[in-house]
C-alpha positions in Angstrom: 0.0 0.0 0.0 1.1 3.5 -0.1 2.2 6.2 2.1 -0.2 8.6 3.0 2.2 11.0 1.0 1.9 8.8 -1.7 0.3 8.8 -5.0 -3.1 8.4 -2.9 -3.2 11.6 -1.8 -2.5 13.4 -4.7 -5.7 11.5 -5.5 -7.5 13.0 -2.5 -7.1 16.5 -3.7 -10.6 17.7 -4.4 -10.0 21.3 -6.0 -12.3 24.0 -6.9 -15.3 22.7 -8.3 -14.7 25.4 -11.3 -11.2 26.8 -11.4 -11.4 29.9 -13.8 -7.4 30.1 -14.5 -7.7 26.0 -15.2 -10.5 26.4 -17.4 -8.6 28.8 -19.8 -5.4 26.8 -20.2 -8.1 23.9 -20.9 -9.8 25.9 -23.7 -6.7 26.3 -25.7 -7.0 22.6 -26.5 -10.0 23.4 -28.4 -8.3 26.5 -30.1 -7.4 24.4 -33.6 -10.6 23.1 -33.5 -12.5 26.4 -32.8 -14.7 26.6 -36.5 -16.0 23.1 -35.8 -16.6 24.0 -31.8 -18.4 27.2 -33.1 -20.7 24.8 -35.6 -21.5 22.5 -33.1 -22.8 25.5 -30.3 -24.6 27.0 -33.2 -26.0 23.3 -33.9 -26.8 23.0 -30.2 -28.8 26.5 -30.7 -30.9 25.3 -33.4 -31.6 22.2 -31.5 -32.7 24.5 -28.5 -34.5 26.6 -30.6 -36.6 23.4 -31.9 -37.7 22.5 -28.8 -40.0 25.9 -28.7 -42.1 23.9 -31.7 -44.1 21.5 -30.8 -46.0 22.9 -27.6 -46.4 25.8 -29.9 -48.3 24.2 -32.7 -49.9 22.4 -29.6 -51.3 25.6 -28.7 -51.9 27.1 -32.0 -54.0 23.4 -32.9 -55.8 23.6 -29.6 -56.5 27.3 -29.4 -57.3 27.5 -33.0 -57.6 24.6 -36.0 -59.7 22.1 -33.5 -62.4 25.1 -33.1 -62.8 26.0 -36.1 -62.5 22.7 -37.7 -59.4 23.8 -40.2 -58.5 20.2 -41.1 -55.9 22.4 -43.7 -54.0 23.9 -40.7 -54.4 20.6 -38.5 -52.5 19.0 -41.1 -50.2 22.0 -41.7 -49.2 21.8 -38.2 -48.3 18.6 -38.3 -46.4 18.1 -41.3 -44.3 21.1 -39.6 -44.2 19.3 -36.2 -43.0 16.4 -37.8 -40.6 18.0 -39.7 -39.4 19.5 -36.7 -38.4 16.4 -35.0 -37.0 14.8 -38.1 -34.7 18.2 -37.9 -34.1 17.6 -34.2 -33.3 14.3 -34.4 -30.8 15.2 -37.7 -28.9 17.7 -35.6 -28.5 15.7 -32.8 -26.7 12.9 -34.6 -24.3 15.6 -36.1 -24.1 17.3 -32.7 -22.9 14.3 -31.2 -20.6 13.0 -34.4 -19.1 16.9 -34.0 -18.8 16.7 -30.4 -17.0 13.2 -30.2 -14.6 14.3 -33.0 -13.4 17.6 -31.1 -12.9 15.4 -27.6 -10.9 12.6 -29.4 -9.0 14.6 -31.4 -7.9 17.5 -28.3 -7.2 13.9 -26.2 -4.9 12.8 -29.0 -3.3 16.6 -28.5 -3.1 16.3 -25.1 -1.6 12.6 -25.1 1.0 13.6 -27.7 1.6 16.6 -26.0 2.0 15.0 -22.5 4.6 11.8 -23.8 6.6 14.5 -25.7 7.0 16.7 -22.6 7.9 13.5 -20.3 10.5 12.2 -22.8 12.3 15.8 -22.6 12.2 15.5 -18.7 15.3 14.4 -16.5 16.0 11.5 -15.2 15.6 13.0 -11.7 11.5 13.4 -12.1 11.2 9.7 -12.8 13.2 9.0 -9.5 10.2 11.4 -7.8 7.1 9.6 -9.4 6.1 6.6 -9.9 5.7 5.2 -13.4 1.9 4.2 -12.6 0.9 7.9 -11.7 2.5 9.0 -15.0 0.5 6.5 -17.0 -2.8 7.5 -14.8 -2.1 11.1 -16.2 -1.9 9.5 -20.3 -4.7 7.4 -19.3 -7.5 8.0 -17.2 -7.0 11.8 -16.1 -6.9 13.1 -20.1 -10.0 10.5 -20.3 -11.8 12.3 -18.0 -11.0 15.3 -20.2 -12.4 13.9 -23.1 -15.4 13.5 -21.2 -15.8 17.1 -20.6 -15.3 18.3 -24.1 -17.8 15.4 -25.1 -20.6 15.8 -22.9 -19.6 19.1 -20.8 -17.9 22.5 -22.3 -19.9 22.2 -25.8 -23.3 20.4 -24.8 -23.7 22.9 -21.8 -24.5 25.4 -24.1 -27.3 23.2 -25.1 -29.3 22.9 -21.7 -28.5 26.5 -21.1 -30.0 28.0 -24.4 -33.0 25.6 -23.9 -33.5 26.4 -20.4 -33.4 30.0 -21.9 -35.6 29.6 -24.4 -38.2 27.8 -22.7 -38.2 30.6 -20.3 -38.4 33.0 -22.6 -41.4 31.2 -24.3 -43.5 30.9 -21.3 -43.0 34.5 -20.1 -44.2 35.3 -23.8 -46.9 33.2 -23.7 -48.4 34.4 -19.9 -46.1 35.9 -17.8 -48.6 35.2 -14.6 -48.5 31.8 -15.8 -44.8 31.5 -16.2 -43.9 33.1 -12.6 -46.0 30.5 -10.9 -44.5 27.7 -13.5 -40.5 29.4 -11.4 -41.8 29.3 -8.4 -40.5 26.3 -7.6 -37.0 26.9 -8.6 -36.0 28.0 -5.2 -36.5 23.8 -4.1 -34.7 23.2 -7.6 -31.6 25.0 -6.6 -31.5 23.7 -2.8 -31.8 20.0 -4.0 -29.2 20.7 -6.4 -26.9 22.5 -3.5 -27.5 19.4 -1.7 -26.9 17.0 -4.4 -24.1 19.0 -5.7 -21.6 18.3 -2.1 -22.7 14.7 -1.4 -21.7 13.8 -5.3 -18.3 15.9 -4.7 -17.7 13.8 -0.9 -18.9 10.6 -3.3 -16.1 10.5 -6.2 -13.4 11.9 -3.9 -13.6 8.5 -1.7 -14.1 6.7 -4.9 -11.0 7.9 -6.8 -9.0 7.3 -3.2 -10.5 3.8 -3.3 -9.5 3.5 -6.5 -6.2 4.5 -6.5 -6.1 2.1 -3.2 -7.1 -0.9 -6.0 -4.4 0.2 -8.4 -1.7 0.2 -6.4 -2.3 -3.1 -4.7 -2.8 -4.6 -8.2 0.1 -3.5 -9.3 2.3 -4.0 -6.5 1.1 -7.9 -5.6 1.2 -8.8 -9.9 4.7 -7.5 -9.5 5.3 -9.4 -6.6 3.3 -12.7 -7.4 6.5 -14.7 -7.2 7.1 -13.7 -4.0 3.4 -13.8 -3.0 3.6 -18.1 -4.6 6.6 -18.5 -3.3 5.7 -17.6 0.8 2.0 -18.9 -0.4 0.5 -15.7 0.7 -2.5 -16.1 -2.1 -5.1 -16.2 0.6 -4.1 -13.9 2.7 -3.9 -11.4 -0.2 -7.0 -12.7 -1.6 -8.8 -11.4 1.4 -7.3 -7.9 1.8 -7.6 -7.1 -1.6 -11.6 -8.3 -1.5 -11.5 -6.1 1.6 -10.8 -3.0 -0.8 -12.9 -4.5 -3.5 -15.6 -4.4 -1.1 -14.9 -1.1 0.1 -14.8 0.6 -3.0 -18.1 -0.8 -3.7 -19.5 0.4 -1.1 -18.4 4.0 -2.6 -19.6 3.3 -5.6 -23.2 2.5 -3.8 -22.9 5.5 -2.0 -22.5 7.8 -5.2 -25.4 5.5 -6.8 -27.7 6.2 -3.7 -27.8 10.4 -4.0 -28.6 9.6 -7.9 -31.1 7.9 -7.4 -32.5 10.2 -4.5 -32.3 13.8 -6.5 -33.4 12.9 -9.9 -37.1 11.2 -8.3 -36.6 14.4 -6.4 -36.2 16.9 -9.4 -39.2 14.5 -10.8 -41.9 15.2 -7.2 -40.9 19.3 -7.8 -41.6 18.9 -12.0 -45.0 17.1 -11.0 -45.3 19.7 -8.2 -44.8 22.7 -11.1 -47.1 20.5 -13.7 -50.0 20.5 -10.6 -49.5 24.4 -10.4 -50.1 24.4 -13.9 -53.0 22.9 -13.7 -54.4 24.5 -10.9 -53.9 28.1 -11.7 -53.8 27.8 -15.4 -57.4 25.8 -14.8 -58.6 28.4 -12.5 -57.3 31.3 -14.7 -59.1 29.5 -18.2 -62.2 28.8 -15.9 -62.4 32.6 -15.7 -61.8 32.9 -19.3 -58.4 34.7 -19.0 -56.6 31.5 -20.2 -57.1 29.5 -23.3 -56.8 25.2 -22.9 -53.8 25.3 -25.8 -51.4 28.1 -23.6 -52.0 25.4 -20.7 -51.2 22.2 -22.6 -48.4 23.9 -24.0 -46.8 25.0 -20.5 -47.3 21.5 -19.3 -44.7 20.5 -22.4 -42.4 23.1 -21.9 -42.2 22.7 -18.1 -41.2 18.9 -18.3 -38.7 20.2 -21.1 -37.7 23.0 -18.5 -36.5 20.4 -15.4 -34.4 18.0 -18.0 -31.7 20.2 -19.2 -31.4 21.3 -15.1 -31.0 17.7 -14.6 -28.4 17.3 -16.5 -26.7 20.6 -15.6 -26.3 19.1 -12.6 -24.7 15.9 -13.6 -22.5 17.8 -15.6 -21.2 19.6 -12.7 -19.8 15.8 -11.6 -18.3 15.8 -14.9 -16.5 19.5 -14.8 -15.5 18.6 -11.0 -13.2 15.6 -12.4 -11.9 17.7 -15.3 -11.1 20.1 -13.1 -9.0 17.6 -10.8 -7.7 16.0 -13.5 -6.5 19.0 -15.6 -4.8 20.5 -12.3 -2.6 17.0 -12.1 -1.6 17.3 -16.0 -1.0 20.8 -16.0 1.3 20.2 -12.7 2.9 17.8 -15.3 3.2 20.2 -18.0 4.7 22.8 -15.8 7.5 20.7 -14.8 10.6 22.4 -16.0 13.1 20.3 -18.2 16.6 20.4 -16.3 18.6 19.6 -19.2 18.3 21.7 -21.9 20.2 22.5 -25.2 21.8 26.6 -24.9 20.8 28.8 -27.4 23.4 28.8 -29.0 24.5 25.4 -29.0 28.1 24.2 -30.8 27.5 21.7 -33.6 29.2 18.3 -32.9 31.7 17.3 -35.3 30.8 13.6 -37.2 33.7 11.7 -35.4 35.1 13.2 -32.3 38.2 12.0 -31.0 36.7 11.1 -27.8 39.0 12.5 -25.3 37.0 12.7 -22.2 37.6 14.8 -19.1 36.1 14.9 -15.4 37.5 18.4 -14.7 36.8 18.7 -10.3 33.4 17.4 -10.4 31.0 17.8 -7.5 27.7 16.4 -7.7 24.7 15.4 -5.2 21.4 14.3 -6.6 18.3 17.2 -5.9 15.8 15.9 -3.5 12.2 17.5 -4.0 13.2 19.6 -1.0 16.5 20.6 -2.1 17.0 24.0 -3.2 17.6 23.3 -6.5 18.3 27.0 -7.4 21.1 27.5 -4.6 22.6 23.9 -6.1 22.9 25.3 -9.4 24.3 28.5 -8.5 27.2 26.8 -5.9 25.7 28.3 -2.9 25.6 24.8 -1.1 29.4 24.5 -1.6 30.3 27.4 0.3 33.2 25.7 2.4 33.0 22.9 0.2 37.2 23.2 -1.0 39.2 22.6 1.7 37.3 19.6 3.4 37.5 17.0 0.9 38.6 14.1 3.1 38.8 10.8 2.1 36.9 9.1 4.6 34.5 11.8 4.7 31.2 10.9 6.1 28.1 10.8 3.0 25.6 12.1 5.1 26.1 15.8 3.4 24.5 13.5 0.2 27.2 14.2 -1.7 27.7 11.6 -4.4 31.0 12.8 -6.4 33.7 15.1 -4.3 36.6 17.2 -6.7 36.6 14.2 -9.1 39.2 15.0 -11.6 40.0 12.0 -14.5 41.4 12.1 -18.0 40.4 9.4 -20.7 42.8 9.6 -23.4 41.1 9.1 -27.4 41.2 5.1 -27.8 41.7 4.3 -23.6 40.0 1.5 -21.7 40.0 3.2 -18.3 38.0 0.6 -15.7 36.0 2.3 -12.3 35.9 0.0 -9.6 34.9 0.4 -5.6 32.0 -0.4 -3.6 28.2 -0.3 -4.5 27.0 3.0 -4.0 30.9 4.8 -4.8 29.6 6.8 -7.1 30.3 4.5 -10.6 27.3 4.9 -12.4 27.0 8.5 -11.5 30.2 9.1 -13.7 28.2 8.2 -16.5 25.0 9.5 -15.9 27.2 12.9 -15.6 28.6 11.9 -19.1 25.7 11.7 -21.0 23.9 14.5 -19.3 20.9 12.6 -17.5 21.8 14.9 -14.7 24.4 18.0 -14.3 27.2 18.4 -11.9 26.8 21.4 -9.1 30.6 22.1 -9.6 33.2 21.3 -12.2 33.3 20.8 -15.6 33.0 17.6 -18.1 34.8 18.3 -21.6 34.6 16.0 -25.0 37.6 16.8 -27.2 38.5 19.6 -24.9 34.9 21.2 -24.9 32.4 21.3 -22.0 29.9 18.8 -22.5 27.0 21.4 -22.1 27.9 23.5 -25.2 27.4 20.9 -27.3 23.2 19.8 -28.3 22.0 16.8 -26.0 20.9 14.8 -28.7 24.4 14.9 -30.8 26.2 14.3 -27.5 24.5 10.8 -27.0 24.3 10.1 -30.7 28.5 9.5 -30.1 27.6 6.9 -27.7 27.1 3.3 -26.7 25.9 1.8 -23.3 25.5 -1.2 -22.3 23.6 -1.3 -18.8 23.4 -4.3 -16.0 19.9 -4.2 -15.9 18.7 -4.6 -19.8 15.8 -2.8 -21.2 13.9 -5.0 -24.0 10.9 -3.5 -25.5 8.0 -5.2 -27.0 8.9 -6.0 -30.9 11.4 -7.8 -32.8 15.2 -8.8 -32.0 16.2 -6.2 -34.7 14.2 -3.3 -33.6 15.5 -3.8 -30.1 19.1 -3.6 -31.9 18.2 -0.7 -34.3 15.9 1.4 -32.2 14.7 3.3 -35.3 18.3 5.3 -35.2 18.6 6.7 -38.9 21.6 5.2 -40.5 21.3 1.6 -39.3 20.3 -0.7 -41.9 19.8 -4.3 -41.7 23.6 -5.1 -42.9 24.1 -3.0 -39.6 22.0 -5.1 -37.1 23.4 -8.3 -38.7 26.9 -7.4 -38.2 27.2 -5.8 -35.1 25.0 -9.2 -33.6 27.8 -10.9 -35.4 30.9 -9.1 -34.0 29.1 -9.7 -30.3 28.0 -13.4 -30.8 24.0 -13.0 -30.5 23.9 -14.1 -34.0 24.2 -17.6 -33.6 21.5 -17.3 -30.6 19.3 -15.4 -32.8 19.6 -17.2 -35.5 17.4 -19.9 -33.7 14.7 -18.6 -33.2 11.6 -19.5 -35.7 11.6 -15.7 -37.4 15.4 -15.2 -36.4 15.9 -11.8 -36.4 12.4 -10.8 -37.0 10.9 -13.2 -33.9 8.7 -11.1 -31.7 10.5 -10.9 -28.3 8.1 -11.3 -24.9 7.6 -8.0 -22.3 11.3 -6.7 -21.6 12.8 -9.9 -23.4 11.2 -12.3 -21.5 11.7 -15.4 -23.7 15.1 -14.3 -24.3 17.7 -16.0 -21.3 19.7 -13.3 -19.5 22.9 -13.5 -21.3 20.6 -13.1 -24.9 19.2 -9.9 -23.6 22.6 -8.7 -22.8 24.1 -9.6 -25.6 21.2 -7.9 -27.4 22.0 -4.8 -25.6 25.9 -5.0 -26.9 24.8 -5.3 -30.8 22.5 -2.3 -29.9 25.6 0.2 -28.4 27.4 -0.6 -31.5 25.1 -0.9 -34.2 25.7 2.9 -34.5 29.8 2.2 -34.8 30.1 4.7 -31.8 33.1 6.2 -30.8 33.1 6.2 -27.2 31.8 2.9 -25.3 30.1 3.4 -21.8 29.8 -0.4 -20.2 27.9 -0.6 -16.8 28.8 -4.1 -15.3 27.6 -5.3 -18.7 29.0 -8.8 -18.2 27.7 -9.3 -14.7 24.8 -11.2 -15.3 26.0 -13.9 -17.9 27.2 -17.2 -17.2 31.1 -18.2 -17.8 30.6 -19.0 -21.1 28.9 -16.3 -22.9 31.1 -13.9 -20.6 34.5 -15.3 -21.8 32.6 -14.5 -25.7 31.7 -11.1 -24.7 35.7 -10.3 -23.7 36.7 -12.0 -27.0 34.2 -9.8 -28.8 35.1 -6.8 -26.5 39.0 -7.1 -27.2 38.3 -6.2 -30.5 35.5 -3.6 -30.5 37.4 -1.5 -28.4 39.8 -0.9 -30.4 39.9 2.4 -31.9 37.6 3.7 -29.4 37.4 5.3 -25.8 36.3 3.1 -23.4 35.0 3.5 -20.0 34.1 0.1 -17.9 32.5 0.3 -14.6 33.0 -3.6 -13.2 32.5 -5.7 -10.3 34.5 -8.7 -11.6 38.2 -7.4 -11.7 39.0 -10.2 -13.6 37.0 -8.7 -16.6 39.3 -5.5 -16.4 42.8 -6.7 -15.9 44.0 -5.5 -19.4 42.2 -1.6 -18.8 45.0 0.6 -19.7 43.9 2.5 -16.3 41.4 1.3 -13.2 40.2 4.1 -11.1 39.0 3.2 -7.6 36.4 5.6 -5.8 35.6 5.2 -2.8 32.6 8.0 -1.2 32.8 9.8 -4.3 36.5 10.1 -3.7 39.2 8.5 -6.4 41.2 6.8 -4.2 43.8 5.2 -6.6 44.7 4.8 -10.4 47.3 2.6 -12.2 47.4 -0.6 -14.1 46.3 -3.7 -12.5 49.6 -4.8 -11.2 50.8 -1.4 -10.6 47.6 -1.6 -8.1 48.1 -4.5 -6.4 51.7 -3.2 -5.7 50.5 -0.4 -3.7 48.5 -2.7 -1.5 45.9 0.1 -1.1 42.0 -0.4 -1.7 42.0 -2.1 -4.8 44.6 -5.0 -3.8 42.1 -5.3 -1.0 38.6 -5.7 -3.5 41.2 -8.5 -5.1 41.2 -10.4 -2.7 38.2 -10.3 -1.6 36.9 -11.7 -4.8 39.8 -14.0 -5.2 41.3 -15.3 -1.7 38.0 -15.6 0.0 37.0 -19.1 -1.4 40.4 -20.4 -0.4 40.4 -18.8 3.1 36.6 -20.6 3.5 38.2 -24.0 2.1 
């Protein structure tokens, strides 16, 4: 379950019911679309206006042809009543066919809008949130927008113009009449006050409740091997029927004020129709009052109480838009932290691939870091000076003055313990996050002139953890980079040894892989994820323990394959078998963001310092336990 400052409360955020400065950021959504959003209000209009018809011919057959016996204007009126709802009925199917359009098309907007803006986002704001609160914002909260252009922001105008123009046709008709018709409004609005705050307590507990589901869900189907394994399928059976059950129950509840107001808005209809009669009977019995102006005000005042009916449903509708837009727009206002200067210096095709940590500080930004006084150096006021070695890592500082050169065509290894600082190095590199202090230059050139995109274009990683998606072996090695053609794919599987493996399967290199690889062993998918680094013939190779989760024998074809491939190029390993670096032309060990030592590997184990330690940990320890 979550944290009470999880993604549940962020769910328990009511809002304003109607947020003015929301609303207007909203409309611009519909700004492309604004001829066909006029059409369909002006179809709406005529709709509206429709609805006058047929209690007026009622009137006018009533009042007039049935006296006199004018079978010519009985007809007359009908053909035209007819007419009318063959009219109504036209406009209503392109009313809703316009209405749907607009809604799916400012979603698709929105959607592409929203997946555009999170791929130009850090790293840092996935660390924040969770991935299933981003795909609730794609998903369900842009739905809920879609709803609101559908059925709310065009089709009010509808109940309002024919609330209007009822009004306005019964104060024409009798104005007496019509005031004791309003008279009950007064109920109307109370019973819609009322309605109105139980609906709003309603689908607050049921989006809690249902934010409860999802993250259970998705936390025990992540889990299920665990939940098998310690045979915990009843015990989680039962708590999650206890939230099922619970969020029924708030389902029930939203279910129950329904059904109370709209038999409600029905008894003060009836209540308006016996009016009506009463005084409109009274008024004819007097002779005031003809029998067609009272049939026709008992029309047009169950037409009056639909559209407030559904005015009032709507204002569930606008209440989740409004909740919903306030989490996408909090989305949208997120600031990318790495971006491209205005002036940005063009990349050349090849670059040498000199690479250099120039005193590098570096902490990652907590949500209540001040990010501003980071980026500025105000934090590392004192900083110089106390840069010791054994320095305690409570300050969160992951890198301390790192200072490393990596000469064009080097294989320079990083070792030290988990949490050292390793992969930091390269997230630094390829700009997934930016140092507080210190410089990092490519061919003598600070990283951060240079365009993002070109930057990472000169590179190939290889992470521990491999990322498959869903598609073939070949579009998981080409990635739909421009320049890699099949001969591409088929060599660089070649030059790694995932050919052979490939090469197996029914469609080969076409065979549809499973979620993240999954019918792929280990050492496939990371095999996989070498051809991918050097598909693109890169110049500089970043490897993250790439070899760590392969067995002997597919490791031993990776160094083979490696020996070669790194020829030519700059090559920085981060490893936690020391056996897979010994030939690194320099190993760099850091130890609390510190580097402690550099050398070869023997020069290394001469000095007896840290790294000749690591050694034989990984190499003395089995003998020592014999």
């Amino acid at each position: 379950m979550q944290t009470p400052d999880g993604p549940i409360r962020e769910e328990e955020a009511l809002g304003k019911a109607y947020d003015a400065r929301l609303m207007k950021r909203l409309l611009r959504y519909l700004r492309p679309y604004r001829w066909r959003v006029l059409l369909a209000v002006l179809l709406l209009i005529w709709a509206s206006a429709l609805a006058l018809v047929g209690p007026w011919l009622t009137k006018v057959a009533i009042d007039q042809a049935i006296p006199a016996g004018d079978y010519g204007l009985l007809t007359t009126l009908s053909v035209i009543f007819f007419a009318s709802l063959l009219l109504s009925g036209a406009l209503d199917y392109a009313n809703t066919i316009l209405t749907t359009w607009i809604g799916q098309h400012v979603m698709l907007d929105l959607r592409a809008q929203i997946f555009g803006h999170l791929q130009r986002l850090q790293l840092q704001y996935f660390d924040r949130h969770p991935v299933g609160r981003l795909m609730t914002r794609l998903t369900s909260d842009v739905e809920v927008l879609n709803e609101m252009f559908t059925s709310g922001v065009v089709t009010i105008f509808g109940d309002v113009f024919t609330v209007g123009f009822i009004m306005a046709a019964m104060v024409a008709m009798d104005w007496r009449l019509a005031l004791v018709t309003f008279s009950v409004l007064p109920i109307v609005f109370v019973a819609a006050w009322i309605f109105r705050r139980r609906v709003r307590e309603a689908y607050r507990d049921i989006r809690v409740r249902l934010a409860r589901i999802n993250s259970f869900l998705q936390e025990r189907i992540s889990g299920m091997r665990v939940v098998q394994l310690y045979r915990q399928e009843a015990p989680t059976r039962d708590r999650f029927h206890e939230i099922n059950d619970d969020y029924l129950r708030a389902h029930l509840r939203s279910i129950t004020y329904y059904a109370l107001f709209f038999p409600v808005i029905e008894l003060i209809a009836s209540i308006a129709l016996a009016l009506i009669i009463w005084y409109g009977g009274g008024q004819a019995l007097e002779g005031t009052l003809t029998i067609g102006v009272i049939a026709a005000f008992l029309q047009y005042a169950r037409r009056f109480f639909r559209p407030i009916q559904d005015l009032s449903e709507k204002y569930n509708i606008l209440q989740g838009a409004m909740a919903s837009s306030e989490r996408i727009f909090r989305l949208l206002d997120e600031e990318p932290a790495i971006i491209d200067r205005p002036d940005p210096r063009p990349l050349p095709s090849r670059v040498s691939g000199r690479i250099a940590f120039e005193d590098v500080w570096f902490r990652y930004v907590g949500e209540a870091t001040d990010a501003a006084a980071l980026a500025t150096g105000a934090v590392l006021e004192g900083a110089e000076g106390r840069l010791d070695e054994d320095a305690p890592e409570e300050d969160g500082w992951v890198l301390r003055g790192i200072s490393l050169v990596i000469e064009p065509g080097q294989r320079v290894a990083v070792v030290g313990p988990t949490g050292a600082g390793k992969t930091t190095l390269f997230n630094l590199l390829m700009r997934f996050y930016e140092p507080q202090k210190g410089r990092i230059t490519l061919d003598g050139v600070d990283i951060r002139e240079y365009r993002v995109r070109e930057l990472r274009a000169h590179m190939g990683l290889v992470l521990q953890d491999v990322y498959l998606f869903s598609g073939t072996a070949a579009g998981n090695i080409a990635l739909d980079r421009e320049g890699i053609e099949k001969e591409d794919i088929r060599n660089a599987a070649e030059r790694v040894g995932v050919d052979r493996h490939l090469q197996r399967l029914p469609a080969a290199y076409d065979h549809p892989l499973g979620e993240r690889g999954s019918n792929l062993s280990v050492g496939e998918r990371q095999l996989i994820s070498f051809a991918r680094a050097l598909a693109g013939d890169p110049p500089i190779l970043l490897l993250d323990e790439a070899t760590s989760s392969v067995d002997s024998e597919i490791e031993a074809q990776i160094q083979e394959a490696l020996e070669h491939l790194m020829e030519g190029r700059t090559s920085l390993v981060i490893a936690h078998r020391l056996s897979t670096i010994r030939g690194a032309d320099q190993i760099v060990v850091i130890h609390h963001g510190v580097i402690r030592e550099a050398g070869t590997h023997e020069e290394l184990l001469e000095r007896g310092g840290l790294y000749a330690q690591l050694h034989r940990l990984q190499f003395e320890r089995p003998t020592a336990a014999a």
